[in-house]
C-alpha positions as CSV (number, residue, x, y, z in Angstrom):
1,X,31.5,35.1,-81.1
2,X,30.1,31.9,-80.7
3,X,26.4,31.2,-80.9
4,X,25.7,28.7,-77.8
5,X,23.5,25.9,-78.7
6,X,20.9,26.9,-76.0
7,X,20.2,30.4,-77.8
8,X,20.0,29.5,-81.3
9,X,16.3,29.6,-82.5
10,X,15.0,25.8,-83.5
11,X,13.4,27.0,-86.9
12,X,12.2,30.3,-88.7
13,X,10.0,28.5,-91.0
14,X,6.6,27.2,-89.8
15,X,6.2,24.8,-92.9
16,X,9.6,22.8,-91.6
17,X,7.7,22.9,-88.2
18,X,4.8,21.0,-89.9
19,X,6.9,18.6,-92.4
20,X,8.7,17.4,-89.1
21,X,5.2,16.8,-87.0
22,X,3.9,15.0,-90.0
23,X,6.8,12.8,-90.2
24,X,6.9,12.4,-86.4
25,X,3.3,11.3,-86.7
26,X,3.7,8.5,-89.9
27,X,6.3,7.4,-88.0
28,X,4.4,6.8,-84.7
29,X,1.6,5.2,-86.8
30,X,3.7,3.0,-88.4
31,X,5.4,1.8,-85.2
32,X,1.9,1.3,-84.4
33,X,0.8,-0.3,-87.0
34,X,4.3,-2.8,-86.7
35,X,3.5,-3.4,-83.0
36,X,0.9,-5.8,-83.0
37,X,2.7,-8.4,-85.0
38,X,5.2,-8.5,-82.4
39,X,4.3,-11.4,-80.1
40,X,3.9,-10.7,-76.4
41,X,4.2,-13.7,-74.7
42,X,2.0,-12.2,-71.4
43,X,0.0,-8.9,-72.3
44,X,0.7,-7.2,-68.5
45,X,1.6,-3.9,-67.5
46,X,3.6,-3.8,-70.2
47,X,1.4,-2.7,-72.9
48,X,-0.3,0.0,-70.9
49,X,3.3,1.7,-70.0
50,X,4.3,1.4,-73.5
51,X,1.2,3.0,-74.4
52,X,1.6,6.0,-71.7
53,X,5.5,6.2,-72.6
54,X,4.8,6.9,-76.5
55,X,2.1,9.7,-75.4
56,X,4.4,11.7,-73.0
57,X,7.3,11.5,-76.2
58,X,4.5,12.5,-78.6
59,X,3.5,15.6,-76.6
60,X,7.1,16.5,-75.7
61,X,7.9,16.0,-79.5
62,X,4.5,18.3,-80.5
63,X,5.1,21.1,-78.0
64,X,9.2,21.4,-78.8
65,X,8.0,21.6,-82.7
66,X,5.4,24.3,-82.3
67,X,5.8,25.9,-78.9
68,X,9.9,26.6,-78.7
69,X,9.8,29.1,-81.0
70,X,6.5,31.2,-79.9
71,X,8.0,30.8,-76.0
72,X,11.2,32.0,-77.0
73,X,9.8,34.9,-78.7
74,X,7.3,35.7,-75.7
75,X,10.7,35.5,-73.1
76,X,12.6,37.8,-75.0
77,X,9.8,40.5,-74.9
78,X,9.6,39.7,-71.6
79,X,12.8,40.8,-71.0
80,X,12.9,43.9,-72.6
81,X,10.4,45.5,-71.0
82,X,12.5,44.8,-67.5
C-alpha cells in the first residue's frame, strides 16, 4: 500500500528540524545582508511589502519545521479517543 504524501510524517529527528531552521535563517540574513546593494530607484511601498512578505514566509517556514510534527501527533490522539 501506498503511503500518500499528506500522511507521511515531515521528520522524526528534532536535530534535522533545527539544521533546516538554521539554514532557513543564514539564508534570510544573507538575502538581507545582499539586499541593500541592490539599487532601488524610488524606496515606495515596495520596501515595506517586501519586508512584510519575507516575515509571513519566515513564520510559515518556522511553524511547518517545528509545529507539523507536534500537531500531527496531538490530531492522531485526538482521534483515538473518538
Amino acid at each position: 500500500m501506498a503511503v500518500s504524501m499528506y500522511n507521511h510524517p515531515m521528520t522524526q529527528n528534532p536535530l534535522y528540524n533545527a539544521v533546516l531552521a538554521a539554514g532557513y535563517i543564514v539564508l534570510v540574513a544573507l538575502i538581507m545582508n545582499y539586499a541593500h546593494q541592490v539599487n532601488v530607484p524610488e524606496q515606495g511601498i515596495l520596501i515595506p511589502v517586501t519586508v512584510l512578505s519575507l516575515f509571513v514566509l519566515s513564520a510559515a517556514v518556522m511553524g511547518f519545521i517545528f509545529l507539523y510534527q507536534p500537531v500531527q501527533i496531538c490530531e492522531l490522539r485526538n482521534s483515538l479517543h473518538c
